[in-house]
C-alpha positions in Angstrom: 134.7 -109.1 -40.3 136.2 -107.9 -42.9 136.5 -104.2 -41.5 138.2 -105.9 -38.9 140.8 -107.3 -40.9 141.5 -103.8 -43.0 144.0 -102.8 -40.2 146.8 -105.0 -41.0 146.1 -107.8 -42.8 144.2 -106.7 -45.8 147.5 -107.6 -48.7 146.3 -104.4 -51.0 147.6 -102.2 -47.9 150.2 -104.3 -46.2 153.2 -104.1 -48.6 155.3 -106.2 -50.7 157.7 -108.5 -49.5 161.3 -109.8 -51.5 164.1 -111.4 -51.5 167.9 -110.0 -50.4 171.0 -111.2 -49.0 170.6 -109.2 -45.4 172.3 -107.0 -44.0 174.7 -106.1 -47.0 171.6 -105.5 -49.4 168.8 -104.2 -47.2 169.1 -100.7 -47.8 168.7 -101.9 -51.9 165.9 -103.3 -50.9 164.1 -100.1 -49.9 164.2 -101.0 -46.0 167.2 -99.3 -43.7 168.5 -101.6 -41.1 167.2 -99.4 -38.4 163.7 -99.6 -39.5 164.2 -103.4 -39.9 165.6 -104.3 -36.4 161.8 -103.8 -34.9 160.7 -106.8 -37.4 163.7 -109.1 -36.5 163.3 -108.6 -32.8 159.8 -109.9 -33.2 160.1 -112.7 -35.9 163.2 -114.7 -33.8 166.5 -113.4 -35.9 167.9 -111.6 -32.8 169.4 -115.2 -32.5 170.9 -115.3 -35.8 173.2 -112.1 -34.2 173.8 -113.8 -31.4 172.3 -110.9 -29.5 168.9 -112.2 -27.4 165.4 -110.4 -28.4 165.2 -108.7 -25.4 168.0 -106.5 -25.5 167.2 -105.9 -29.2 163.9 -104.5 -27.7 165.6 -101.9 -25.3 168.1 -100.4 -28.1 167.4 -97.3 -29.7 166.8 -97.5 -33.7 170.2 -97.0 -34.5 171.6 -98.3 -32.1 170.1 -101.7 -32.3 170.3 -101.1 -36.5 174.6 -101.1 -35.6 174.6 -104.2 -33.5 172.8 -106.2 -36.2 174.8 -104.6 -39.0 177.8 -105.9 -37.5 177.2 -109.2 -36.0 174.4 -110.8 -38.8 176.3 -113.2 -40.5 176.4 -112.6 -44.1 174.0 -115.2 -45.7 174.8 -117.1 -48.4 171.1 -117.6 -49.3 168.6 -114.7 -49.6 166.5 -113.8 -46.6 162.6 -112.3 -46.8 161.6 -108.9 -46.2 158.1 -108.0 -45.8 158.0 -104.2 -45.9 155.6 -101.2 -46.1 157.5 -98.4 -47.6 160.7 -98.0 -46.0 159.6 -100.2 -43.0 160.5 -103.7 -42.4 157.6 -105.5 -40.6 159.4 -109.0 -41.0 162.2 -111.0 -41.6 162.6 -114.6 -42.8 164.4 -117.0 -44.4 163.5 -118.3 -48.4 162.3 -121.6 -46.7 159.0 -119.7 -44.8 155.8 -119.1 -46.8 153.5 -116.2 -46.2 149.8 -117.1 -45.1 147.7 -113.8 -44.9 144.9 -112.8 -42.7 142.3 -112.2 -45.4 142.8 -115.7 -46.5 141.8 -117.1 -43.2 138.6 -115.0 -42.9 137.7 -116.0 -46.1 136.9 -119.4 -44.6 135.5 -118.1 -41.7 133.1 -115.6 -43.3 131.8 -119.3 -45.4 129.9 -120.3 -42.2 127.5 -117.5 -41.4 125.3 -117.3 -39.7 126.3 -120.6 -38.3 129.0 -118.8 -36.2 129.0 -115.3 -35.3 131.4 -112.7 -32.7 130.5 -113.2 -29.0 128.9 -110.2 -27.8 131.1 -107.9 -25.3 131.5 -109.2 -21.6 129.8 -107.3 -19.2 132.6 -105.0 -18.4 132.4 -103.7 -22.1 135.8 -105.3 -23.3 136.5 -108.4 -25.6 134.1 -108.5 -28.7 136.2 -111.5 -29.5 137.8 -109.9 -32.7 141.6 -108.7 -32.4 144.3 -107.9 -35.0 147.4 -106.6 -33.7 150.5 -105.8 -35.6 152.2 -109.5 -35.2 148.9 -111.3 -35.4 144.8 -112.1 -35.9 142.7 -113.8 -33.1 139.2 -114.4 -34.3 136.3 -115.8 -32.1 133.0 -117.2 -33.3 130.3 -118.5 -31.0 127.6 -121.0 -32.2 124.7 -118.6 -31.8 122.2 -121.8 -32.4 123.9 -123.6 -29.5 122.9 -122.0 -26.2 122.7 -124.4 -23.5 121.6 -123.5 -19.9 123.2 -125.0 -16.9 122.2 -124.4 -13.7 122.5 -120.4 -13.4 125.4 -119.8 -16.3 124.6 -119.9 -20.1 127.8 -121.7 -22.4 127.6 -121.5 -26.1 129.8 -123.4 -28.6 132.5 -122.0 -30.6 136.3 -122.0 -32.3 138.8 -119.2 -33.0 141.1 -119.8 -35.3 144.8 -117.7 -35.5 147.2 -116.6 -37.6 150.6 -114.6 -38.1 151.8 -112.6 -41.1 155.2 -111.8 -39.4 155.6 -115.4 -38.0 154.9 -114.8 -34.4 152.6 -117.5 -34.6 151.7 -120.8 -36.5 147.9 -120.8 -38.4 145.1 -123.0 -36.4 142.2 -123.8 -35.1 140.7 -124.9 -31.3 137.4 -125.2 -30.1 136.3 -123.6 -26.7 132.7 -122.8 -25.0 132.0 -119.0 -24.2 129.9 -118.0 -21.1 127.7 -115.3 -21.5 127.4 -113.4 -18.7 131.5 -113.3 -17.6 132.7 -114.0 -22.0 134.9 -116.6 -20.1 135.9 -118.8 -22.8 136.7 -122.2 -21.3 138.9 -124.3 -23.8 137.7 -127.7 -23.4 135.2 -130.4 -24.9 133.6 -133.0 -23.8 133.2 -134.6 -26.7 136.6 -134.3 -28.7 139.7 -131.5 -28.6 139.7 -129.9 -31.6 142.9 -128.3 -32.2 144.8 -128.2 -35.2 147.7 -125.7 -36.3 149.8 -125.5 -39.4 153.8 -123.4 -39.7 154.2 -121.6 -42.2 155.8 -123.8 -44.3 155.1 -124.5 -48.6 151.9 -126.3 -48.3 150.8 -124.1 -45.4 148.0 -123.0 -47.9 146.1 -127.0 -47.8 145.8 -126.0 -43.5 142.4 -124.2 -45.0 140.8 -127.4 -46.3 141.6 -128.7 -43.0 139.8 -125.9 -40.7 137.0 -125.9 -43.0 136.5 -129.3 -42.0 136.8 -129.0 -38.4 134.3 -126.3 -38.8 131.8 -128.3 -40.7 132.0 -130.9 -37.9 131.3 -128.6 -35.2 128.0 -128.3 -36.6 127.1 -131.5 -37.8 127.8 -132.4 -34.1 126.3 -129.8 -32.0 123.8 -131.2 -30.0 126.0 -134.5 -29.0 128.6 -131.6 -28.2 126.1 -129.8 -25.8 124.7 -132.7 -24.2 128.2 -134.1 -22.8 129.4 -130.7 -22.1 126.6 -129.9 -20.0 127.2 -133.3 -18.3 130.3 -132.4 -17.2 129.7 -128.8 -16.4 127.0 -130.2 -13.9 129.3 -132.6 -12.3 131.7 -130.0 -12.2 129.8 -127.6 -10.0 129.1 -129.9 -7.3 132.6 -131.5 -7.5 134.7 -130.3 -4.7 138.5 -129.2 -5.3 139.9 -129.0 -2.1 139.5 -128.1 1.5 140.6 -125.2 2.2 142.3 -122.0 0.4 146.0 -123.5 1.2 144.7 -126.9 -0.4 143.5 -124.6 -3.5 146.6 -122.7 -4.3 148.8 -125.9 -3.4 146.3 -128.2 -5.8 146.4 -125.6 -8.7 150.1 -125.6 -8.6 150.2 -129.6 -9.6 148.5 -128.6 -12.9 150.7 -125.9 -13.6 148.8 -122.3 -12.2 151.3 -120.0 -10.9 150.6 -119.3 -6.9 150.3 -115.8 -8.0 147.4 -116.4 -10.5 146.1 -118.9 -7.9 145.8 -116.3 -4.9 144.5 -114.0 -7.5 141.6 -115.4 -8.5 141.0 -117.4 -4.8 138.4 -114.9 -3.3 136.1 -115.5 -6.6 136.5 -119.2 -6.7 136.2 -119.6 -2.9 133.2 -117.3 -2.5 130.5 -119.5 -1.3 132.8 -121.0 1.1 134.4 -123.6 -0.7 135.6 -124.4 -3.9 134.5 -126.6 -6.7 136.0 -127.4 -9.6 133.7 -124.9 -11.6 134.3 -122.6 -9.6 137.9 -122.6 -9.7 138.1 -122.6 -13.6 135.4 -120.1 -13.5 137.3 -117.7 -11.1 140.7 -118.8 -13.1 139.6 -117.9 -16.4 137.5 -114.6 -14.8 141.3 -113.4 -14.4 142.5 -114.2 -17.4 139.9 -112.3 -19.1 141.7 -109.2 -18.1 145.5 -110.3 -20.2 145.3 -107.6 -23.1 147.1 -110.4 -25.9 145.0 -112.4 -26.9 147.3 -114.9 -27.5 148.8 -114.8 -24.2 144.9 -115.1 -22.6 144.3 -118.4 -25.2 147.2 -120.1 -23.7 146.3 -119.7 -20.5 142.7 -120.5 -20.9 143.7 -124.0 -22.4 145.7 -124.7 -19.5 143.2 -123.9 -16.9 140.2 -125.6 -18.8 142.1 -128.7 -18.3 140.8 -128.5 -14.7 137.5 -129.8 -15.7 139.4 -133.1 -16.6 139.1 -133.6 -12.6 135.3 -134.2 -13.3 134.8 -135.7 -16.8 
């Protein structure tokens, strides 16, 4: 895990980061504007400019380095640069507090070999470890907790997340992974565990508070299995609706697009009708193939609420 985290969020590699009053001082601070307009395109200051992120996005360098140069308002308090030589990976006001990814894993690597990475889906993608340059996504499986039900095999887990460059808060949620597909269905019978922390001064206490949650998911693994199974059961012989019209039109009431419905339709509808499994199944088959893993989380929670229809 830890050679997973050497890519971005290790601090001996990932810079320094100071204090300046930005724009008129950044080149002082060893970062050019047009190195630094990548960072606040992606960390929400475009709005300071009055300029929207996305156009930021499609300006060249200089271009975009200009357009903040001469519509930032000059700040009467400092502003946070995180940089890596001449490059500005982020920009904040005083008021946020960094939280790095190394200190997160730290926690994480406490409980081994109670939690461990998923191993790949069949298709060879997803070892449930991802680092990209705005954030961390870590998934851990209970390796202990393998249940069977009916012909699919769920274990237990929790990934927790994190930002350096504030593209994200720092948290915790619990999910159940399926083996053969590495679906990862966000839901638990038992109790939701989700807990997230901004990056604010006493972001730092957030850890006692996902050690915790961790501890619990332990301590509370069989009652955790035994309702979740429960419900799974019920939820493969519960049907959804009639007919593929009925499917699409139901899915849209709980907030699936019609194109992600019709997308995954065939899957869910395969034995010739669908069930509620087999619509988060087919739902969260399709998700499995969004390359952010933030993007794919979100999604997954929102169609894991689907088994609500059976608990």
């Amino acid at each position: 895990m830890r050679s997973f985290n050497g890519g971005g969020g290790n601090r001996s590699n990932t810079g320094s980061f100071r204090s300046c009053w930005f724009p008129r001082e950044a080149d002082r601070c060893g970062c050019h504007l047009r190195t630094a307009h990548r960072a606040i395109s992606t960390t929400g200051r475009s709005a300071n400019c009055g300029i929207s992120r996305q156009t930021i996005n499609r300006l060249q360098s200089e271009t975009a380095a200009q357009a903040i140069r001469e519509t930032l308002p000059s700040a009467s308090k400092p502003i946070q640069l995180l940089t890596t030589e001449r490059t500005a990976k982020a920009v904040h006001g005083v008021s946020y507090t960094r939280f790095w990814n190394d200190e997160l894993l730290d926690v994480v690597k406490e409980f081994r070999p109670d939690f461990e990475p998923p191993q790949r889906a069949f298709n060879g993608h997803g070892s449930g470890l991802y680092l990209g340059e705005q954030d961390l996504f870590a998934f851990l499986i209970d390796p202990n907790g393998w249940t069977e039900i009916g012909e699919e095999q769920f274990a237990p887990g929790f990934f927790v997340w994190n930002s350096e460059v504030g593209r994200r808060s720092l948290g915790i949620q619990t999910f159940w992974y399926q083996r053969i597909c590495g679906n990862h269905i966000v839901w638990d019978a038992v109790e939701v565990v989700e807990f997230s922390r901004k990056h604010t001064t006493n972001v730092r206490e957030a850890l006692d508070e996902i050690r915790r949650h961790i501890e619990r998911l332990v301590a509370r693994r069989d009652e955790r299995r035994d309702r979740f199974a429960a419900v799974i059961e019920k939820a493969m012989q519960q049907p959804f609706a009639e007919d593929a019209e009925s499917v699409v039109k139901l899915l849209g009431e709980h907030g699936i697009s019609s194109k992600l419905a019709k997308e995954a339709l065939p899957s869910a509808m395969s034995r010739g009708r669908a069930t509620v499994l087999s619509a988060v199944d087919a739902l969260t088959r399709v998700s499995g193939s969004i390359s952010l893993a933030g993007d794919r989380t979100e999604l997954d929670a929102k169609i894991s609420q689907l088994l609500a229809l059976a608990a």
